[in-house]
C-alpha positions as CSV (number, residue, x, y, z in Angstrom):
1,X,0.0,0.0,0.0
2,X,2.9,2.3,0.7
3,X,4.5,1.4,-2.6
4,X,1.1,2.5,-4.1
5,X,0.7,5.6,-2.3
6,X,3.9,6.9,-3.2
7,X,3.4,5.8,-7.1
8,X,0.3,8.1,-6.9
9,X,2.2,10.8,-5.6
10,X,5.0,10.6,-8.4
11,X,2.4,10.6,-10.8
12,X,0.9,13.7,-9.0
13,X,3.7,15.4,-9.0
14,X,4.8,14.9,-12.4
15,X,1.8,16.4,-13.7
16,X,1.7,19.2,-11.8
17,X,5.4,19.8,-12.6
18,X,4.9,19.3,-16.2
19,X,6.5,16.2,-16.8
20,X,3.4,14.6,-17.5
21,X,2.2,17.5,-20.0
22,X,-0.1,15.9,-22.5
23,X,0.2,17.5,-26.5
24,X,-3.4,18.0,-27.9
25,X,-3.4,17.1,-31.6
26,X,-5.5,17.8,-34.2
27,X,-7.1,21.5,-34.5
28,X,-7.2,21.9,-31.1
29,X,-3.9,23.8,-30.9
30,X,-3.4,25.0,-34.1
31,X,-7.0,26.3,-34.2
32,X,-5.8,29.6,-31.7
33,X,-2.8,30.6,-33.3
34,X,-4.7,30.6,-37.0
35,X,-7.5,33.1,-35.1
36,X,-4.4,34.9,-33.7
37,X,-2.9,35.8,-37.1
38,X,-6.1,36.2,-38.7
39,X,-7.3,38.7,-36.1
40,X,-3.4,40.8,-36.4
41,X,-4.1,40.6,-40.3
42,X,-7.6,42.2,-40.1
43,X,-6.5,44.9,-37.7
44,X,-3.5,45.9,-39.4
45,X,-5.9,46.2,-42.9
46,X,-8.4,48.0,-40.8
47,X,-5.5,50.5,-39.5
48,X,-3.7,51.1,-43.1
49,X,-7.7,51.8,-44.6
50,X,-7.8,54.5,-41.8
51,X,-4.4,55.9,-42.3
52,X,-4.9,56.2,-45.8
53,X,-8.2,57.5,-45.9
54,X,-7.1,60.2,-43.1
55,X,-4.6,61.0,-45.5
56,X,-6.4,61.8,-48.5
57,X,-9.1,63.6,-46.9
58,X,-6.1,66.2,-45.6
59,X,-4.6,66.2,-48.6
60,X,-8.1,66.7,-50.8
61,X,-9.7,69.7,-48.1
62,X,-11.3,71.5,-51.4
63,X,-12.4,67.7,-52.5
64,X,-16.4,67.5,-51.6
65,X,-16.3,64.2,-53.0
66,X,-14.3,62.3,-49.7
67,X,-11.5,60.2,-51.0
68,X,-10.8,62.0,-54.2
69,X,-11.1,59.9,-57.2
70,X,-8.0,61.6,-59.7
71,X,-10.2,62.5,-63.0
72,X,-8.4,63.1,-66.2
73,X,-9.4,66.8,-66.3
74,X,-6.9,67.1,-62.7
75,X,-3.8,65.9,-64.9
76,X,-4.4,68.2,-67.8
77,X,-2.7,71.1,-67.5
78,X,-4.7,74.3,-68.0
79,X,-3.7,76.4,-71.4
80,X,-3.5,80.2,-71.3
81,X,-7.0,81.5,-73.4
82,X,-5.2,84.3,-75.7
83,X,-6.8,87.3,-77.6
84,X,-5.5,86.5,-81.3
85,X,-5.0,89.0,-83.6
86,X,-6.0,88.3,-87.2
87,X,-6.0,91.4,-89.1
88,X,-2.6,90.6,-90.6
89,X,-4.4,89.0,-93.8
90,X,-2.8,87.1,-96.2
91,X,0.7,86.6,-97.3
92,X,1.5,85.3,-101.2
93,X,5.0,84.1,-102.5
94,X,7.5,81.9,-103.4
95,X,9.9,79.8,-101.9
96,X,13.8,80.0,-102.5
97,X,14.1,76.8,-104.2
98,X,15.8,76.5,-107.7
99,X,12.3,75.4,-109.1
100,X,10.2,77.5,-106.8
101,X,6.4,76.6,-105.5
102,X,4.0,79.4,-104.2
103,X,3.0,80.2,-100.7
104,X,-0.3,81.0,-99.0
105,X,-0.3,81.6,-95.6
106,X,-2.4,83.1,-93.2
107,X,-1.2,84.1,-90.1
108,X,-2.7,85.0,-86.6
109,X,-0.8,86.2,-83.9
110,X,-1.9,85.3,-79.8
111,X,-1.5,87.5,-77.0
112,X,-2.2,88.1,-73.4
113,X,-5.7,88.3,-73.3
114,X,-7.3,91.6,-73.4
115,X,-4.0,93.2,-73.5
116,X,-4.8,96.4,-75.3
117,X,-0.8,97.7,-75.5
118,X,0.0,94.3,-77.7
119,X,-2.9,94.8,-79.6
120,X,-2.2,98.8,-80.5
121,X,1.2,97.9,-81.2
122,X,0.9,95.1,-83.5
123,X,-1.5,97.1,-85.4
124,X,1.2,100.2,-85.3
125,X,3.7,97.7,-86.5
126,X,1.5,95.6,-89.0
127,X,3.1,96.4,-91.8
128,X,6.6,95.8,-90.4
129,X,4.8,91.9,-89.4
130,X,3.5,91.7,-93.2
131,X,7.1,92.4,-94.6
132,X,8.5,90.3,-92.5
133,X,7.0,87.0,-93.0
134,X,6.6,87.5,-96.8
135,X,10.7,87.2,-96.3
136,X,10.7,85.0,-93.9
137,X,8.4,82.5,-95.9
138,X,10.5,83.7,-99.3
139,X,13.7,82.3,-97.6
140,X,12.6,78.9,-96.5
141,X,12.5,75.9,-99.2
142,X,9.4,73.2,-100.0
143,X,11.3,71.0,-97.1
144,X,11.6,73.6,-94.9
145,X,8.2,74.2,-95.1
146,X,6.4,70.7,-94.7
147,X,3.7,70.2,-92.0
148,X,5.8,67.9,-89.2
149,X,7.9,71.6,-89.2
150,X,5.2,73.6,-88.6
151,X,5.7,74.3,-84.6
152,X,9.4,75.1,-85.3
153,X,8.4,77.7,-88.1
154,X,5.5,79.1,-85.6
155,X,8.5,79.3,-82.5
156,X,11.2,81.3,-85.7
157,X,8.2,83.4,-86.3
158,X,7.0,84.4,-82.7
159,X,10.7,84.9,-81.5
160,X,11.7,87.1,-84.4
161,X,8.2,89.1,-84.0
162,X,9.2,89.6,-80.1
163,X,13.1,90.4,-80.7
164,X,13.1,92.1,-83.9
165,X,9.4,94.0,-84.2
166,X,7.8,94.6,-81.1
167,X,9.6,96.7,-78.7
168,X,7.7,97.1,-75.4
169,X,4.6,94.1,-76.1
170,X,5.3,90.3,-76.6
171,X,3.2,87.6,-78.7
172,X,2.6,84.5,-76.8
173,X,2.1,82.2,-79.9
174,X,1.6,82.0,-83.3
175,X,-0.9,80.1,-85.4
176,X,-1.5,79.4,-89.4
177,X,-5.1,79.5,-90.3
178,X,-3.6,78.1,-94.0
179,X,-0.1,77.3,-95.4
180,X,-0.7,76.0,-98.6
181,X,2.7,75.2,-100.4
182,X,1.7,74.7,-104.4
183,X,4.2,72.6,-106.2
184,X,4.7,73.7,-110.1
């Protein structure tokens, strides 16, 4: 009986020191740490949502709208509305070529708009503008004057109007309303 008494308390004693520590299997104890890391994944979704919607409503305070949806009118960017002066008519000639071809342009000058000086003094200098682009278009050649080269002649124009012409007023850009090069 002795010898039983003390098995017991072995056996006691071992499982209360851990000795007898029983694994559970199965889901049992996997089943807790799955929740675990399932409940730190939702929080930490939960917490980036917040931050970033906290963010874009700071950064969109004009935005009615909440968290700002970018539109494709926010990326354009917003062109200058110009008061154009057309008044300059049309200019005839020829090109410099050995076998020339004729020239018909039409040109229209844009400026600041409703800038009255720019618009006085192109019309003070308009025949000064007329002479120079009947030269201008007189010295350039068929290739010169092909379509794909028609924003570097508009820049040559508008930068020789500015340095050479206008003395206190500047154009902002120059457009052809026709440019009609005729072949013979």
């Amino acid at each position: 009986m002795a010898d039983e008494e003390v098995g017991a308390e072995d056996v006691a004693l071992d499982d209360a020191a851990g000795g007898g520590k029983k694994k559970k299997k199965g889901l049992g104890g996997i089943l807790p740490k799955i929740l675990m890391w399932c409940g730190i994944g939702v929080g930490a979704i939960i917490l980036i949502v917040t931050v970033v919607v906290i963010t874009m409503k700071i950064m969109n305070k004009n935005n009615n709208a909440g968290v700002g949806v970018a539109t494709a009118q926010e990326y354009t960017t917003k062109r200058e509305t110009l008061s154009w002066y057309q008044s300059i008519g049309t200019i005839k000639t020829k090109t410099s070529d050995e076998v020339s071809a004729s020239v018909v342009v039409e040109v229209v000058l844009g400026y600041k708009l409703d800038d009255k000086a720019t618009s006085t003094e192109i019309t003070q200098r308009q025949i000064e503008i007329k002479d120079f682009l009947r030269k201008y278009f007189t010295s350039k050649t068929i290739e010169e004057l092909r379509p794909q080269n028609e924003p570097k002649l508009q820049m040559e124009i508008r930068n020789s109007i500015n340095d050479d012409i206008l003395s206190s007023s500047r154009i902002k850009e120059v457009k052809f309303l026709t440019l009609d090069v005729i072949e013979q």
